[in-house]
Structure formats: structure tokens, C-alpha cells
LUMLOKE-571566 format. One record per residue (C-alpha): residue in one letter; y, z, x. Coordinates in steps of 0.5 Angstrom, whole numbers, plus 2048, in hexadecimal, padded with zeros to 3 digits. Each point is the difference from the previous one (the first is absolute). Example, Ala and Ser with C-alpha at 12.3 -4.5 7.8 and 13.67 -1.06 7.14 Angstrom:
BEGIN
A7F7810819
S8077FE802
//
This chain:
BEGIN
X7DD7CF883
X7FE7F9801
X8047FB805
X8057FC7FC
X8027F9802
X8087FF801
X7FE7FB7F9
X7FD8067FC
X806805802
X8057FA7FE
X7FE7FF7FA
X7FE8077FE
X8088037FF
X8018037FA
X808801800
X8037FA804
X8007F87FF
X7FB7FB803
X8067FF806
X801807801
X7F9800802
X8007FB803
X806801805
X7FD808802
X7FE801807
X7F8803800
X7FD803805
X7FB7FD805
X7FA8017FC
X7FB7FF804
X801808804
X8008037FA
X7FB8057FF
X7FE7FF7F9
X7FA804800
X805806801
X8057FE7FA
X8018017F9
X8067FC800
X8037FB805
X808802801
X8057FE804
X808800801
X8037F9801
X802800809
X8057FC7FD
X8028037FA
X800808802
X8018017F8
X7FB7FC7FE
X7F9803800
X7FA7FD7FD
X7FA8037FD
X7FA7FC7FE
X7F98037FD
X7F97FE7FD
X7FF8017F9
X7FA7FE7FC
X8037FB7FD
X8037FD806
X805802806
X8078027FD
X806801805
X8068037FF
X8077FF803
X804806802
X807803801
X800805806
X806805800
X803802806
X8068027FE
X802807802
X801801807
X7FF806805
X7FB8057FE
X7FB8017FB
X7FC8047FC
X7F8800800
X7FE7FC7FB
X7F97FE7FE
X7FC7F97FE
X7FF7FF7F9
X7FB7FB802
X7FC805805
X8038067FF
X802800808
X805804801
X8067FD806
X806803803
X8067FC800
X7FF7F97FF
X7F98007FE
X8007FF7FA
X8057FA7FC
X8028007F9
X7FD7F97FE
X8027FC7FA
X7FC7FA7FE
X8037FB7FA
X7FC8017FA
X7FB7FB7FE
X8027FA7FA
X8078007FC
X801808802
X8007FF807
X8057F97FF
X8048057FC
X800804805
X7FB8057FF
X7FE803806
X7FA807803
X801804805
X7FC804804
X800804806
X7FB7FD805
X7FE801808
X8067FB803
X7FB7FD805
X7FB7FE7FA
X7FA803804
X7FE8047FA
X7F87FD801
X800803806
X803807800
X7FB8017FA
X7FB7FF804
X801804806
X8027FA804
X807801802
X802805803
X8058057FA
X807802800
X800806805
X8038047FA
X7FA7FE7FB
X7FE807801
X7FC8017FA
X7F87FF801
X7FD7FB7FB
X7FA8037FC
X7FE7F97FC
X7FB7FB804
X8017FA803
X7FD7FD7FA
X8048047FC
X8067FE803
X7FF7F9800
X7FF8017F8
X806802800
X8057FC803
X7FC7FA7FC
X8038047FA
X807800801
X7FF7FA803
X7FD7FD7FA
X8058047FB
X8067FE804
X7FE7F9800
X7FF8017F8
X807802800
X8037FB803
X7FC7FB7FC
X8018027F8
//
């Protein structure tokens, strides 16, 4: 992915208004490593329920703002990443929600997939943080292959939420 200035990643939300974007806690985007991902994701420090997802496009960098549900305390299942397709125990895994773009989402139209709850989709693809101790299953598909697909369901989740 190709850094983004904190201007670009404002201007680029697809399902909230100009001063909700403008009013988002970004990240301190000169540590990023951006060689290393596929989208730039985050969860609000000051926001827990609020997470943000932003990603380059051939038409320019488009960013969505999610709706994390944390609800149901206590354990839970395994569940795996629509994104990724990582597999976590517990909490590892969320429920997010994102308004849908235009008068749908002003309707309250809204798409939810389940995604990696630490947004660190990019890096478990690549091998760069470590799986879930219950991730048992061996990848068969290439890094590459890999990268091929989260981008994807990446792409598909983000059409979703934009017709």
C-alpha cells in the first residue's frame, strides 16, 4: 500500500460525513509499515467500538468507518476472518458493521463481516505476526496467493458497502 497523508485518509471515507471524518483519532502514520499492508486499519483508543479501515484503490483511497460488536461476554467460539480467513479463538475475531455508503446508509442500511478484531489482517497473510495457537490448519496458497485474496474480499466487502 502507498502511505497516505492524514489529508488523503480524511477526505477518502465513503460512509460518514466530512466532520465525522474529521473528528476520527488516526494513527501516527509515520511507524507504519506500509510496504507490509494491504489496507490501513485501526480501532479508535478513544472510541473502543469504533474501528476504521482505509485501503488504496485504482481510483484513489477509499475508507470505511466500522461498527465493532463486542457484545456477548464470556467465552466464545472460534471464529475466522472474512477478510484473511484467519482463524481466532475467543475475541479474536468481531462482528463489524459499516453504514452503507449514500442515501442507503443514511437510511440505515448497514454490512457486517466478521474481521480479525486487531485489524492486522496484512500481517498474519504474510507470516508476520505470529497465528492464533488454534490456527492449526496449514495454508497451502503462496504468500502471494495469499495477498491475492484478502485484497479480494477486501475489494468485494468495500463494493458492498458502497452500492
Amino acid at each position: 500500500m502507498e502511505p497516505l497523508t492524514e489529508s488523503e485518509i480524511r477526505s477518502s471515507f465513503v460512509n460518514c460525513s466530512k466532520g465525522e471524518a474529521k473528528r476520527l483519532n488516526l494513527p501516527d502514520l509515520r511507524d507504519l509499515d506500509w510496504e507490509n499492508l494491504d489496507f490501513l486499519g485501526w480501532v479508535d483508543p478513544k472510541a473502543p467500538l469504533q474501528a476504521i479501515l482505509v485501503t488504496g484503490t485504482p481510483t484513489g483511497p477509499v475508507g470505511v468507518q466500522l461498527r465493532r460488536n463486542t457484545s456477548g461476554a464470556g467465552p466464545r467460539r472460534a471464529k475466522m476472518c472474512s477478510l484473511c480467513l484467519t482463524t481466532h479463538p475467543g475475541q479474536g475475531v468481531s462482528l463489524m458493521v459499516a453504514r452503507r455508503a449514500g442515501q442507503p446508509g443514511r437510511d440505515g442500511n448497514t454490512v457486517g463481516l466478521d474481521i480479525c478484531a486487531d485489524l492486522e489482517c496484512s500481517l498474519y497473510t504474510r507470516g508476520l505476526r505470529p497465528l492464533p495457537t488454534m490456527s492449526a490448519a496449514h495454508e497451502t496458497l503462496s504468500v502471494e496467493d495469499r495477498i491475492a485474496r484478502l485484497e479480494l474480499n477486501l475489494r468485494a466487502f468495500l463494493e458492498r458497502v458502497r452500492r
